[in-house]
C-alpha positions as CSV (number, residue, x, y, z in Angstrom):
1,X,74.5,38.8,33.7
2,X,77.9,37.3,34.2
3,X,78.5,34.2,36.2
4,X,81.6,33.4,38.2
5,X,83.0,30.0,37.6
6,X,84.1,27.6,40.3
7,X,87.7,28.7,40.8
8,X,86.4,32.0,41.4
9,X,83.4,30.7,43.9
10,X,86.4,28.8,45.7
11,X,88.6,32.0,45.8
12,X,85.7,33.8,48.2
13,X,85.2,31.0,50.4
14,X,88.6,30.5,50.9
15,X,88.8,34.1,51.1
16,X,85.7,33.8,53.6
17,X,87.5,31.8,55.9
18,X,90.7,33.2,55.9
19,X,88.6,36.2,57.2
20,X,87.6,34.7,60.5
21,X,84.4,33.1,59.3
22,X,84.3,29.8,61.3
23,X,80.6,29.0,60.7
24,X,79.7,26.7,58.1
25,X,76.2,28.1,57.1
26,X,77.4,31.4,58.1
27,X,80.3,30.7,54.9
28,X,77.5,29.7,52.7
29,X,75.1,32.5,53.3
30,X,77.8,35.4,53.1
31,X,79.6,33.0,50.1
32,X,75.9,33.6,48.6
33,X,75.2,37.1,49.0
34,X,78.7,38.0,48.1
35,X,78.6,35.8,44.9
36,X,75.2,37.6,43.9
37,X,76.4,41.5,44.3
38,X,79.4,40.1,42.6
39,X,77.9,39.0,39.5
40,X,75.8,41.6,39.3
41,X,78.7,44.6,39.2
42,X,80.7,42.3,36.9
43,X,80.8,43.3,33.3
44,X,83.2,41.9,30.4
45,X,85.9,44.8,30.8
46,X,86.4,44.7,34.4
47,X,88.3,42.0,36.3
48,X,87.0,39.6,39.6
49,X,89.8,40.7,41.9
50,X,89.1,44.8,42.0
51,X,85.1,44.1,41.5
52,X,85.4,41.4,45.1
53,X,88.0,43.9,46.6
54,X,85.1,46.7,46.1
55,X,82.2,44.6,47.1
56,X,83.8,42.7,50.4
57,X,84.1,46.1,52.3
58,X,80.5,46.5,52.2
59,X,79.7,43.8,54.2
60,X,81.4,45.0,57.6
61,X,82.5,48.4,59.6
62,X,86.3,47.0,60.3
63,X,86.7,43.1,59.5
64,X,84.5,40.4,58.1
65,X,84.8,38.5,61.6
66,X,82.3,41.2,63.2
67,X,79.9,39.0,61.5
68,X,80.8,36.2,63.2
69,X,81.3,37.2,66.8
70,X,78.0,38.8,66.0
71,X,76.4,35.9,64.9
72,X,77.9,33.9,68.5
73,X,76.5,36.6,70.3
74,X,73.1,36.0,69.0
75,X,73.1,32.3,69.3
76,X,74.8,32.1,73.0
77,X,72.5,35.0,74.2
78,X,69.5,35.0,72.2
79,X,68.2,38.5,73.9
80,X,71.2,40.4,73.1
81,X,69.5,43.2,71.5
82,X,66.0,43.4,73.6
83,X,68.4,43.5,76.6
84,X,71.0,46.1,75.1
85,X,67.6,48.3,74.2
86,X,66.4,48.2,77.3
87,X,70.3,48.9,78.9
88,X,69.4,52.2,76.3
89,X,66.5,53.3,77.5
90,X,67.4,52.3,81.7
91,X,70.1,54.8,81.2
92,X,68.5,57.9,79.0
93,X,65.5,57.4,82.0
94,X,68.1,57.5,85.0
95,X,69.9,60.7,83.4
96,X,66.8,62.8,82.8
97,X,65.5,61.3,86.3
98,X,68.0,62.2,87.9
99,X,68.9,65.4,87.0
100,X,65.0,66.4,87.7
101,X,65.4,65.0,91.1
102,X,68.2,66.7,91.6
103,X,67.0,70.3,90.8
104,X,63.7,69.5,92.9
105,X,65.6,68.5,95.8
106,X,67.8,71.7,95.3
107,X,64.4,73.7,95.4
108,X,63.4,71.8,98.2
109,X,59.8,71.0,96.0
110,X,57.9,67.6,96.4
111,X,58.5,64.6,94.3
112,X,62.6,64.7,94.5
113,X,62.4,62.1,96.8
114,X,61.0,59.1,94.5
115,X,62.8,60.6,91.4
116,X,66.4,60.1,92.9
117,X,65.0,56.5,94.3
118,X,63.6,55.5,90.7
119,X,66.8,57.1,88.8
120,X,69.3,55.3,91.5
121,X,67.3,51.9,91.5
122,X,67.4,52.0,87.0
123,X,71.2,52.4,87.3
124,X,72.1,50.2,89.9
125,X,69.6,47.5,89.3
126,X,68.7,47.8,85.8
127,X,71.3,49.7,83.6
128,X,74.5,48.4,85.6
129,X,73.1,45.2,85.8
130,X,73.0,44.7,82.1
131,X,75.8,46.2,80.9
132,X,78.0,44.0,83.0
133,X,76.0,41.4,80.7
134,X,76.8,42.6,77.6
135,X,79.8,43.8,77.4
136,X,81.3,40.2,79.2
137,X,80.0,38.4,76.3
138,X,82.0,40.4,74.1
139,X,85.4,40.1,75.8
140,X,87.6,37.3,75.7
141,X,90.3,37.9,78.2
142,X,89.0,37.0,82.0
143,X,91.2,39.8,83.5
144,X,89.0,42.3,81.1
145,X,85.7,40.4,82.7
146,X,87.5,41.0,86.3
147,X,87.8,44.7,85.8
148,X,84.7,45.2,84.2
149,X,82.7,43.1,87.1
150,X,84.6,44.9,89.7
151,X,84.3,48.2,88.4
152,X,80.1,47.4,88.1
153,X,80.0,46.3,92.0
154,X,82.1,49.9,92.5
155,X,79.4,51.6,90.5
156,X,76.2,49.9,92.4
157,X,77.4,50.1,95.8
158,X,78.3,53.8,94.9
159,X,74.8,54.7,93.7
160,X,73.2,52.7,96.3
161,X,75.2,54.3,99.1
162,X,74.7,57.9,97.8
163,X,70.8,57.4,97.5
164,X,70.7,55.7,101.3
165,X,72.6,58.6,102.8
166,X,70.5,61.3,100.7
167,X,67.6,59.4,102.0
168,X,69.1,59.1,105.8
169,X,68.7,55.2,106.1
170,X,70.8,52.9,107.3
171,X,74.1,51.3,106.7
172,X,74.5,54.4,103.6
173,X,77.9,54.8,105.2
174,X,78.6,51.1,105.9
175,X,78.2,50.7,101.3
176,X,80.2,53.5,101.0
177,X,83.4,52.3,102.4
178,X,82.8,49.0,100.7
179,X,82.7,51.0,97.5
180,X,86.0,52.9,97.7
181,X,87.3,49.5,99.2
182,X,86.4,47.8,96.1
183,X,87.6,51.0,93.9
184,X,90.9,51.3,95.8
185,X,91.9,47.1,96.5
186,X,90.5,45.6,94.2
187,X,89.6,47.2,91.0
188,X,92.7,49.6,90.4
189,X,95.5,47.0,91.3
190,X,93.9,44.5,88.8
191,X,93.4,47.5,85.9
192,X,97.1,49.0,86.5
193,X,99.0,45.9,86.3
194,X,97.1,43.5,83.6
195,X,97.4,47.1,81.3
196,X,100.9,47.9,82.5
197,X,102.2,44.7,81.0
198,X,101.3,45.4,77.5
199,X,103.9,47.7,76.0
200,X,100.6,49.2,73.2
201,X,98.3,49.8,76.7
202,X,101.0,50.6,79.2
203,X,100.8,54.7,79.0
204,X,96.8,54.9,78.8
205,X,96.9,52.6,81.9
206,X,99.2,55.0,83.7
207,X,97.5,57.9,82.8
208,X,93.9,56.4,83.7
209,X,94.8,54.9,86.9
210,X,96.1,58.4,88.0
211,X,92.7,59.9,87.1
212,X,91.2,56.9,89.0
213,X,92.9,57.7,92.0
214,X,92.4,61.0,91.9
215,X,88.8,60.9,91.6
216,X,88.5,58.5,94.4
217,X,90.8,60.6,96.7
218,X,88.2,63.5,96.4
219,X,85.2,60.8,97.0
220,X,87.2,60.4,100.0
221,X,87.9,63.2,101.4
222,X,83.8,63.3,101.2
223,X,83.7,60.8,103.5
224,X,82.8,62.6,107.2
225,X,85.3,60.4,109.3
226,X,85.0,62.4,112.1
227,X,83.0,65.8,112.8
228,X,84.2,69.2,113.4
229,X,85.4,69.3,116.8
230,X,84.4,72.8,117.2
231,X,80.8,72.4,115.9
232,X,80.3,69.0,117.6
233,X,82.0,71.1,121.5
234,X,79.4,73.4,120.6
235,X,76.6,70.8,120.7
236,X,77.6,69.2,123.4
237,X,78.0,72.1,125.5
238,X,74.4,73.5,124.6
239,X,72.6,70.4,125.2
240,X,74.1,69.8,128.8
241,X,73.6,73.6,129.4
242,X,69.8,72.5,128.7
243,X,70.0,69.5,130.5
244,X,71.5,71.3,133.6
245,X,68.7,73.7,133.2
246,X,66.2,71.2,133.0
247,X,67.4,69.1,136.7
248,X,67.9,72.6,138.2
249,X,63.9,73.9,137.4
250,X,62.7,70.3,138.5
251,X,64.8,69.9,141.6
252,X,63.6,73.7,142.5
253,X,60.3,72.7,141.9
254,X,60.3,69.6,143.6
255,X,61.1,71.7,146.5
256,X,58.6,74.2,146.2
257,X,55.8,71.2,146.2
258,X,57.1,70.0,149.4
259,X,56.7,72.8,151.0
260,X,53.3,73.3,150.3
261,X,50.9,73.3,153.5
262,X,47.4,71.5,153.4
263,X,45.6,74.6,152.4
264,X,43.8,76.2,149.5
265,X,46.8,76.6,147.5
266,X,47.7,73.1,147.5
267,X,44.5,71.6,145.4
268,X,45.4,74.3,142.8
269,X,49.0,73.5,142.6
270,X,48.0,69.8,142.5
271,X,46.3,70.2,139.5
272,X,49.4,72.1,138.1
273,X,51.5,69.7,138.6
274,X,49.4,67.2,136.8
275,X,49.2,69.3,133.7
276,X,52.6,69.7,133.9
277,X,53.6,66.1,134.1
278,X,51.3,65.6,131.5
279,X,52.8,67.8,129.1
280,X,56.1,67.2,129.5
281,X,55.3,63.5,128.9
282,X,53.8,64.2,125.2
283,X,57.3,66.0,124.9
284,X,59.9,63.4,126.1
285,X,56.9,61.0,123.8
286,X,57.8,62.8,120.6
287,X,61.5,63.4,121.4
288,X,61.7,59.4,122.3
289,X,60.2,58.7,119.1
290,X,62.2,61.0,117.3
291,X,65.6,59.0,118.8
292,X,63.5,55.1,118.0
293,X,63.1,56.8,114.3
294,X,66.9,57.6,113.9
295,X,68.7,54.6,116.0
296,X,66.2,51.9,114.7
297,X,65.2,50.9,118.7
298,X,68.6,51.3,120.3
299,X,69.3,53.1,123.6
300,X,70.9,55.7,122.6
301,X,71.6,58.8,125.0
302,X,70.5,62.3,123.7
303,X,74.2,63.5,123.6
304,X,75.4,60.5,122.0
305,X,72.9,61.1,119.2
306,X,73.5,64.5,118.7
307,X,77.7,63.8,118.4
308,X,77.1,61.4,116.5
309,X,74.7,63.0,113.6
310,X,76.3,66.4,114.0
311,X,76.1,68.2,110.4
312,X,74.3,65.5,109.0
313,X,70.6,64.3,108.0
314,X,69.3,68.1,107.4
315,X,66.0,66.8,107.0
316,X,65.5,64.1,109.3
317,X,63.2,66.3,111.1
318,X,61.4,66.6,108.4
319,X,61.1,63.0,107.6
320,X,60.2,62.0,110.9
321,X,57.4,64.9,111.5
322,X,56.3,64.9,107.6
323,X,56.0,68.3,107.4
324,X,55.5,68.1,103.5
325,X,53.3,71.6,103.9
326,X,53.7,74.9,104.9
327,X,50.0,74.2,106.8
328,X,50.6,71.1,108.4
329,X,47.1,71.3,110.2
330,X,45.8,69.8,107.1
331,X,47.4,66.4,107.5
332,X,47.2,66.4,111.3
333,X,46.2,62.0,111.2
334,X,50.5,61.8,109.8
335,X,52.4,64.3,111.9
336,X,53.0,63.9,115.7
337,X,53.3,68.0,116.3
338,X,49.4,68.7,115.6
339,X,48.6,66.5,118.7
340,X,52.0,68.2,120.6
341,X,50.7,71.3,119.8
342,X,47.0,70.7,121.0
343,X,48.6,69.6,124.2
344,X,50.8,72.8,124.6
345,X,47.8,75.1,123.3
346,X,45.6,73.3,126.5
347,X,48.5,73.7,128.8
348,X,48.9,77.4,128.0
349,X,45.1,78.1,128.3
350,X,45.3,76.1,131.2
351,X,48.0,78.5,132.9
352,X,46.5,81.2,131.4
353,X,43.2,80.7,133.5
354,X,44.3,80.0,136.4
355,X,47.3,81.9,136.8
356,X,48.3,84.8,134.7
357,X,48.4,85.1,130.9
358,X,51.9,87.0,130.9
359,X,53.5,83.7,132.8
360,X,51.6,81.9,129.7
361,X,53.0,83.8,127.1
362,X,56.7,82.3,128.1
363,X,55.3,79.2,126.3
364,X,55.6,80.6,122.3
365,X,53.4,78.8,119.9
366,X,52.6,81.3,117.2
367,X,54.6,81.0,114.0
368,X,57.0,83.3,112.1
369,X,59.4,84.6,109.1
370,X,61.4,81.7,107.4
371,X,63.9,83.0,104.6
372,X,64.3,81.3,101.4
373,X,65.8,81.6,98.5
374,X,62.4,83.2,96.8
375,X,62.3,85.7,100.0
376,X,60.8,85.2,103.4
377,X,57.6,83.9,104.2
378,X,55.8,83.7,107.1
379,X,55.4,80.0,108.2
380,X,53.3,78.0,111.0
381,X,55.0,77.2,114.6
382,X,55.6,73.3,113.5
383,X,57.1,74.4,110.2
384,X,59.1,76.7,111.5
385,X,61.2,74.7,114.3
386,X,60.5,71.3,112.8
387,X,60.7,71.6,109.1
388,X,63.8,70.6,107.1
389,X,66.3,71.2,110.3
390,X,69.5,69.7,111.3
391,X,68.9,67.0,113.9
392,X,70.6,68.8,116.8
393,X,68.5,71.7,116.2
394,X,65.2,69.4,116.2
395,X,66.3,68.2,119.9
396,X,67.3,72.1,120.9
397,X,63.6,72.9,120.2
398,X,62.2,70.2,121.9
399,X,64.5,70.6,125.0
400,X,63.6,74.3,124.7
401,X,59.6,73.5,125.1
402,X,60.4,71.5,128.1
403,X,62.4,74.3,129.8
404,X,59.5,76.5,129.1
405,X,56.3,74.4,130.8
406,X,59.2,73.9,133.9
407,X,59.9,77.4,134.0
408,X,55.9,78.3,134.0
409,X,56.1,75.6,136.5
410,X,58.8,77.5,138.7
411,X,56.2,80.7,138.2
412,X,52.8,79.3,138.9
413,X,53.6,77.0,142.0
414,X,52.1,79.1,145.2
């Protein structure tokens, strides 16, 4: 086997260094490895130069350095691959999450819920997270760590505000205008004019900060700023006409009791009036609950609430009530409309035996047809108002049972 004299052991290290190899044991192990495959290929009719030429190459993808920022990675951060294989796997497990959470929540089937929360929570707090890690120890330029970090806050409070608004919690639109803040103010001035200044960068950073603001624009025009007028006039207008209806019935009533002689009608309408007071207090119970549920405890008035979430949280209602099955009687201990229903069925039998059955039958608790994508279906009473509805239409069917017990009310009283 032929063995390379000094000069030529010199010429590699030198060679070596001149390479971007700053390392001293680094030089001798590569000066070591390279001098063995050397040696090796050499034969008496071939010359060192084209035999080193053909043998450096094989030691890196682009440029000998590699080795060496490689090796700084892995002494500065000694977990840089067990983090970038976990970076992997975080973001293979949030695409195939995700997209399975999507299509359940498109077929409105259980388990969507948790699947967007775990796919959401691996990007923004796990994938994200590390990236920003791993690709800051590889750049040397702060402004290129300054766009990167920006544009990983951009990408967390993104995810995190589109999985608290999906979800219907709090302060999802609050992170959402910090995110386009961030993506607008801060991360696309610093990208267009660090990349406009260099004359080899200056047209891709044009050309990408166009596409950045583009994309951005249509996140905004997303953003609900301020509802449809016409929707949110139509809202307003129905829940007053119920609330008018509502003060009318009771004043009316009010009256009729008044009236009343000491007779034999008056211990029967007594009792009337009890059940009725008591029914319409499990209502406004529910429908309080339902506003402590969306405004976290604050006084909010009923028409406030229903401006203000006009066209959003489609299934609130079914959040709130957990109507998770088409039978909700089987999980009667984690909804509140089993016990509102047991109190209208009593009231109704109540009316029904002491007064007539066809004022009874004003008060409607049977169930009915519900289309869906698959056909229609026939449903139970609390599945069919309180299911997956808008919020405003959640408070329409409340205000609507109400209106019923006072117009039995308005009926019955003697």
């Amino acid at each position: 086997m032929y063995v390379l004299d000094k000069s030529q052991v010199d010429y590699i290290l030198n060679d070596i260094r001149r390479n971007g190899i700053e390392t001293e044991e680094l030089q001798l192990n590569l000066l070591d490895h390279i001098c063995c495959v050397v040696e090796n290929e050499m034969s008496p009719d071939t010359s060192f130069e084209a035999v080193y030429a053909n043998v450096l190459p094989r030691f890196f993808k682009h440029q000998l350095r590699e080795i060496q920022e490689e090796t700084n990675l892995l002494l500065t951060f000694k977990n840089y691959y067990a983090m970038k294989k976990v970076m992997i796997n975080s973001g293979l497990f949030t695409a195939v999450t995700f997209v399975v959470g999507t299509l359940l929540k498109i077929g409105h089937l259980p388990g969507s819920a948790i699947l967007l929360i775990l796919a959401i929570a691996s990007m923004s707090f796990v994938f994200l997270p590390l990236f920003f890690l791993l690709k800051s120890k590889e750049e040397k330029v702060k402004s290129a760590k300054v766009i990167l970090g920006t544009g990983v806050v951009f990408g967390i409070l993104f995810c995190l505000s589109t999985l608290f608004k999906v979800m219907h919690w709090p302060y999802g639109d609050l992170m959402w205008f910090f995110a386009l803040g961030i993506l607008f103010f801060v991360f696309l001035p610093i990208f267009y004019f660090t990349g406009i200044r260099k004359p080899e960068t200056k047209m891709n950073t044009i050309l990408a900060s166009i596409m950045i603001l583009t994309v951005g624009g249509l996140l905004f025009t997303l953003t609900n700023l301020r509802s449809n007028l016409n929707k949110e006039s139509a809202i307003s207008a129905a829940n007053l006409y119920y609330a008018k209806c509502l003060d009318r019935t009771k004043l009316s009533n009010t009256s009729k009791y008044e009236q009343q002689n000491i007779d034999s009608f008056q211990l029967k309408n007594d009792a009337l009036k009890h059940e009725v007071e008591t029914i319409i207090s499990t209502i406004n119970g529910v429908k309080n609950g339902f506003y402590a549920y969306l405004t976290e405890g604050k006084k909010i008035s009923e028409l406030e609430l229903c401006n203000r979430f006009n066209g959003d949280f489609e299934s609130v209602a079914a959040y709130f009530f957990k109507q998770s099955k088409m039978n909700p009687e089987e999980d009667k201990l984690k909804s509140h409309l089993p016990i509102l229903k047991a109190a209208l069925e009593k009231f109704k039998e109540f009316v029904g035996s002491n007064y007539t059955k066809d004022v009874a039958s004003i008060l409607d608790l049977e169930g009915g047809r519900r289309l869906y994508k698959t056909g229609v279906k026939n449903v139970s009473w609390e599945y069919l108002y309180f299911n997956a509805v808008p919020f405003e239409v959640a408070v329409r069917n409340l205000n609507q049972l109400e209106l019923s017990v006072r117009i039995i009310e308005s009926s019955c009283i003697q």
